[in-house]
C-alpha positions as CSV (number, residue, x, y, z in Angstrom):
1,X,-27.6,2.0,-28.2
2,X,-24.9,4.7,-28.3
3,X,-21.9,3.5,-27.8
4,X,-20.2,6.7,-24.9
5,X,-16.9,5.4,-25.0
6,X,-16.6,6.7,-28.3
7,X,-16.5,3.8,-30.7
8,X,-14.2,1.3,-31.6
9,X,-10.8,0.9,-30.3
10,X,-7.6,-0.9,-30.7
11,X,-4.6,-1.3,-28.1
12,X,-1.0,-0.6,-28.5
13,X,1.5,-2.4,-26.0
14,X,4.9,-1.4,-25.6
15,X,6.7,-4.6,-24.7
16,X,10.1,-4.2,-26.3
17,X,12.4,-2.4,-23.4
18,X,15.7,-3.5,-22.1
19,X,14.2,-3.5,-18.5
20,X,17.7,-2.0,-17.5
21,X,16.3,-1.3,-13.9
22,X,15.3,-4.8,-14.0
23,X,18.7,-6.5,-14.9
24,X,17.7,-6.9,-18.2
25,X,14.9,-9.8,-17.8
26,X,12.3,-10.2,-19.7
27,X,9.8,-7.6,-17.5
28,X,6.3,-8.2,-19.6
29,X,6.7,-12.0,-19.1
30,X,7.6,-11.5,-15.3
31,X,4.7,-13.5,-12.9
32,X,2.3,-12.0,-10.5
33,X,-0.5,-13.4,-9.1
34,X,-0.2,-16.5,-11.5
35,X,-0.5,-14.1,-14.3
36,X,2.3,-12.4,-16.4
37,X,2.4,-8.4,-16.7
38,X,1.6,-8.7,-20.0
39,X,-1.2,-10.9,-19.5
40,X,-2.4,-9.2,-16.7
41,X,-1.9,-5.6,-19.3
42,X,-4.1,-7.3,-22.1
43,X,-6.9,-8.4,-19.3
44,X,-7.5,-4.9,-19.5
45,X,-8.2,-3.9,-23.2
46,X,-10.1,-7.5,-24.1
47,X,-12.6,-5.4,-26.0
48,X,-10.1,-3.9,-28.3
49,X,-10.7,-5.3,-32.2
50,X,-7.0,-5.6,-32.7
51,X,-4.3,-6.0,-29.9
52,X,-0.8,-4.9,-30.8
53,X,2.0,-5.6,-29.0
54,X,5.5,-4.0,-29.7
55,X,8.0,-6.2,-29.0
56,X,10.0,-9.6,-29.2
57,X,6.7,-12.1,-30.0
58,X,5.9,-14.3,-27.2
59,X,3.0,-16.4,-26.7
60,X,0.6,-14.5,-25.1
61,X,-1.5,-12.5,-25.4
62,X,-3.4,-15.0,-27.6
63,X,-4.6,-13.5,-31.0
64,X,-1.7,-10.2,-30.9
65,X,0.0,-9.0,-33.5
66,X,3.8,-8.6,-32.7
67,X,5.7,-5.8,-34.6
68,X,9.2,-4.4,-33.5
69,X,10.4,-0.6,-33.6
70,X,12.9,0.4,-35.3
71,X,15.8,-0.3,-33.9
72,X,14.5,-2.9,-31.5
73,X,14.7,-1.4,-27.8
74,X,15.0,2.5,-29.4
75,X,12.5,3.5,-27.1
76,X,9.3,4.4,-26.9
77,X,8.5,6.6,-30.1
78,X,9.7,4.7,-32.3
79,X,7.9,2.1,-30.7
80,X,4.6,4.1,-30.7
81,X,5.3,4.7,-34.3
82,X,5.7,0.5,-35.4
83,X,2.1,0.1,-33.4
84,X,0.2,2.6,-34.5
85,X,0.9,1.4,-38.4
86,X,-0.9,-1.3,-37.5
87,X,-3.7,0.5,-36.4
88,X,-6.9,0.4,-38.1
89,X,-9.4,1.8,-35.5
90,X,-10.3,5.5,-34.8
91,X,-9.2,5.3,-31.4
92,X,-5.9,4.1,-29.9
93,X,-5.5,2.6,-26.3
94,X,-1.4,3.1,-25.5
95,X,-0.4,1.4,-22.4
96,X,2.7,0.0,-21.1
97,X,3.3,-4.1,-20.7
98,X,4.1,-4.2,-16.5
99,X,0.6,-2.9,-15.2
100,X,-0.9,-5.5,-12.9
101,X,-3.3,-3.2,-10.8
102,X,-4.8,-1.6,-14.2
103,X,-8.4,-3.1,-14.8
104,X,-11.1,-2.8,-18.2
105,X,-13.2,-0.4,-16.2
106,X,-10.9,1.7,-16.1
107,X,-9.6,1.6,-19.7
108,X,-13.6,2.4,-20.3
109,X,-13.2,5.5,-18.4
110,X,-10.2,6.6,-20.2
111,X,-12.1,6.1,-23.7
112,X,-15.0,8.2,-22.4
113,X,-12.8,10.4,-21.3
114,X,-11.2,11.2,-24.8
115,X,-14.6,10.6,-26.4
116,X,-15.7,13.8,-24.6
117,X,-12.4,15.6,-25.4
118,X,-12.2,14.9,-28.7
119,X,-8.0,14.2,-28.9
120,X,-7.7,11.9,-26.1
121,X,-7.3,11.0,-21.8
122,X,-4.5,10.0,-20.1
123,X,-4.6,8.4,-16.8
124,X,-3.0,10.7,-14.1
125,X,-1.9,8.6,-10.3
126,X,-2.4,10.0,-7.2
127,X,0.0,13.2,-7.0
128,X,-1.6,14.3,-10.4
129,X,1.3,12.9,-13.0
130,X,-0.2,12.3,-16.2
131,X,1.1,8.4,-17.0
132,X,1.8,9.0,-20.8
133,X,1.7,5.3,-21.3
134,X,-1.6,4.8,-19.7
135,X,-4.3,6.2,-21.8
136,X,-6.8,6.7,-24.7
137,X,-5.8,8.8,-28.0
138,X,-7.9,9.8,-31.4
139,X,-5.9,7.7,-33.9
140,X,-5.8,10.2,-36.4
141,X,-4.3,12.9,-34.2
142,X,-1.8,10.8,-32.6
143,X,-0.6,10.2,-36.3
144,X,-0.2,13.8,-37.2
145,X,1.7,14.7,-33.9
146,X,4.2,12.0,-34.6
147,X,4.5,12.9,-38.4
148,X,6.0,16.3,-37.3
149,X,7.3,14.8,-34.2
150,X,11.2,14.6,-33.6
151,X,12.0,13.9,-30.5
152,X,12.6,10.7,-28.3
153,X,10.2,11.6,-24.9
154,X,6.0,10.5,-24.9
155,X,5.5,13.6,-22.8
156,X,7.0,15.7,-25.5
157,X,4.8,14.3,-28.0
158,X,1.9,14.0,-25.7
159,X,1.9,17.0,-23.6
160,X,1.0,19.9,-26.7
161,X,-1.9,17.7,-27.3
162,X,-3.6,18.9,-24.1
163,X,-5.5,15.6,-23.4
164,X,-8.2,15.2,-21.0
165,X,-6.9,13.8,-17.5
166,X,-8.8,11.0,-15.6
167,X,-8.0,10.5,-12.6
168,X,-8.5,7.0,-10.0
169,X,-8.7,5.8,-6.3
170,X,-5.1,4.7,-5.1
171,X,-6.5,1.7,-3.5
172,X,-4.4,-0.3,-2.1
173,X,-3.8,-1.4,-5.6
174,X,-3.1,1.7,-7.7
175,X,-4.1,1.0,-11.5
176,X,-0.9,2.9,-12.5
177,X,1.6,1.0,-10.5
178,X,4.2,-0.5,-12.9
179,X,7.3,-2.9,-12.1
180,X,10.1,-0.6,-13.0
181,X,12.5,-3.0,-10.3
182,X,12.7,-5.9,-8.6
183,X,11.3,-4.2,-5.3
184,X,8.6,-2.6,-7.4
185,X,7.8,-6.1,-8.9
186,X,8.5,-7.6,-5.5
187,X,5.8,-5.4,-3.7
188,X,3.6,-6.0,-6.5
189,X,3.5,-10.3,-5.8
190,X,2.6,-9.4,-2.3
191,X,0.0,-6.9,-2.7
192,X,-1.7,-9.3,-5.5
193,X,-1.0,-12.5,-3.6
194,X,-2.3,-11.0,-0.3
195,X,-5.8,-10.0,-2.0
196,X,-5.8,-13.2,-3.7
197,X,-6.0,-15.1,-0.8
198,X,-8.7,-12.5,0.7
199,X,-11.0,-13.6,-2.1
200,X,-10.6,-17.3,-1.4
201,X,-10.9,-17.0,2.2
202,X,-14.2,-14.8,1.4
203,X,-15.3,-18.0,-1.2
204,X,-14.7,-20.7,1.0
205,X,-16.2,-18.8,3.8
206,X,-19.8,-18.4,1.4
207,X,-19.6,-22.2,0.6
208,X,-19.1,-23.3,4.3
209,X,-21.8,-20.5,5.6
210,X,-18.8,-19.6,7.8
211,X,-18.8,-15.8,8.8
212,X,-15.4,-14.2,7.6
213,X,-15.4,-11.9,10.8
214,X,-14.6,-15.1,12.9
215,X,-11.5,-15.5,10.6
216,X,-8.5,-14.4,11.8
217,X,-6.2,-14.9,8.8
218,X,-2.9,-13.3,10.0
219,X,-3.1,-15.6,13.2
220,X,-3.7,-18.5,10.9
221,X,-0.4,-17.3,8.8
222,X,1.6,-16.8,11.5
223,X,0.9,-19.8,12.9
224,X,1.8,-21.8,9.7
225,X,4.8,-20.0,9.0
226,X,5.7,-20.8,13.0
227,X,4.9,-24.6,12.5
228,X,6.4,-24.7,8.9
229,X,10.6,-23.3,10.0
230,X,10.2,-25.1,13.8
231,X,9.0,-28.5,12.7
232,X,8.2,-29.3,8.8
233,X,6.5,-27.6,6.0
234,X,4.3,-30.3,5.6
235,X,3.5,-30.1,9.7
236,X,1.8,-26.5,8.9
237,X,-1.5,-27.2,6.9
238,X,-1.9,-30.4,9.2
239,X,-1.4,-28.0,12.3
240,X,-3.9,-25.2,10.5
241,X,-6.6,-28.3,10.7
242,X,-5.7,-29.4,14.2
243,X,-6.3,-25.0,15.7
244,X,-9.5,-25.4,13.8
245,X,-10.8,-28.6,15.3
246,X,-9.8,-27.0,18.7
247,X,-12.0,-24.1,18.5
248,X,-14.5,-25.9,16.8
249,X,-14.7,-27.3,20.6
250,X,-14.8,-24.2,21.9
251,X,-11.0,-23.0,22.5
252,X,-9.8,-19.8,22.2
253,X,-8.5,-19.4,18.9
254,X,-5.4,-16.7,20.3
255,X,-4.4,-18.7,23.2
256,X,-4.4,-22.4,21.1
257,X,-2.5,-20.4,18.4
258,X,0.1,-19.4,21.4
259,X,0.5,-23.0,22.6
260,X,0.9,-24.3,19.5
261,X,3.4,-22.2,18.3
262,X,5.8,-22.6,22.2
263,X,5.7,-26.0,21.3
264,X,7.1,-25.8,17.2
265,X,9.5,-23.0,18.7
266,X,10.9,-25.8,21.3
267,X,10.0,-28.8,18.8
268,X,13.8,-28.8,17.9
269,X,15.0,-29.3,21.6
270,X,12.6,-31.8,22.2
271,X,14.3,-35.3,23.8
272,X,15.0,-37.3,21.5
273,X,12.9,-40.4,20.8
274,X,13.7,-43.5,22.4
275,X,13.7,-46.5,19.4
């Protein structure tokens, strides 16, 4: 069978930035979704034959080689230029370590993409900006453009090459969303959390041969978060149980919801127990 992604690939990882924005943490090993960023990046090119990553080594991802630039933290040329040594198929996959939205199907479309063009695709977001640290490049042209290359900018290197441009749907998780600062990171945890929790209700839902439409998450939430500050933390999954034994019997699920959360919002003026 043809293989229309355009043969074998390996992945590049830039991983070795100050994260100035960032306060200077360690950005690729940051946590979302019980993943880290670079985890999450590396999830996305699992059919690459080698994975290298540019940067202080670490232990994930599993089975990477780790090379550093030249100085360390000189940016992302000279970066570019320490990975692609290490190089050994005809196609390169260049992304950036903080993408937790970006997926393998779309690393597939990127390859096609360049496949077809002949140089290489780069992934553009939804106004239309190419994302030169998202996308698929012919190994031996990336070469010669650095060879004569002097400058410090991937769009400078990039750009001349006129690459193919692939767009995606924004989504509510965009798969060129990076975590440039701690809001940017921040948002990121909720989006990922949020749909992570959408997929377990949806799995519990098909085991129990419960119908999601009768679920009212947020109401669930609230009324957790309600029980958990009035009363205890340990009161709210107890309290989550007690709502749903109360419309299992036929209660409204708003209006139990409402009396439950009057009483944790008065809980702390309660009289106090007689011994």
């Amino acid at each position: 069978m043809t293989d229309v992604t355009g043969g074998g690939f390996d992945a590049v990882i830039l991983a070795g930035g100050r994260a100035r924005r960032m306060g200077g943490v360690d950005k690729p090993a940051e946590v979302v979704a019980g993943r880290s960023l670079i985890g999450w990046t590396a999830d996305a090119v699992t059919g690459a034959g080698r994975l290298v990553v540019v940067g202080p080594p670490r232990p994930e991802p599993a089975g990477a080689v780790f090379v550093r630039e030249d100085p360390p933290g000189g940016g992302p040329v000279p970066a570019l230029r320490a990975g692609l040594a290490e190089v050994a198929a005809p196609w390169t996959v260049l992304l950036a370590a903080d993408l937790p939205f970006l997926r393998a199907g779309q690393v597939a479309e990127l390859r096609r993409a360049a496949a077809g063009h002949g140089t290489g695709a780069v992934l553009v977001d939804g106004d239309g900006r190419p994302q030169w640290l998202i996308g698929c490049w012919s190994t031996g042209r990336l070469r010669a453009a650095l060879d004569g290359y002097a400058g410090g900018s991937l769009r400078g290197l990039m750009e001349p090459l006129g690459p193919a441009e692939v767009g995606a749907a924004a989504g509510e998780r965009p798969p060129w969303y990076d975590c440039d600062t701690p809001e940017s990171l921040g948002r990121a945890r909720r989006i990922a959390e949020g749909r992570m929790l959408e997929e377990w209700i949806e799995a519990v839902c098909r085991e129990l041969g419960l119908d999601r439409e009768q679920i009212d998450r947020d109401l669930v939430l609230d009324l957790a978060r309600d029980v958990a500050h009035g009363v205890a933390r340990p009161a709210a999954p107890l309290t989550a149980y007690l709502l749903g034994l109360a419309v299992g019997r036929g209660d409204a699920a708003r209006d139990a919801a409402a009396r439950i959360t009057d009483l944790a919002e008065s809980w702390a003026d309660r009289p106090a127990a007689r011994s």
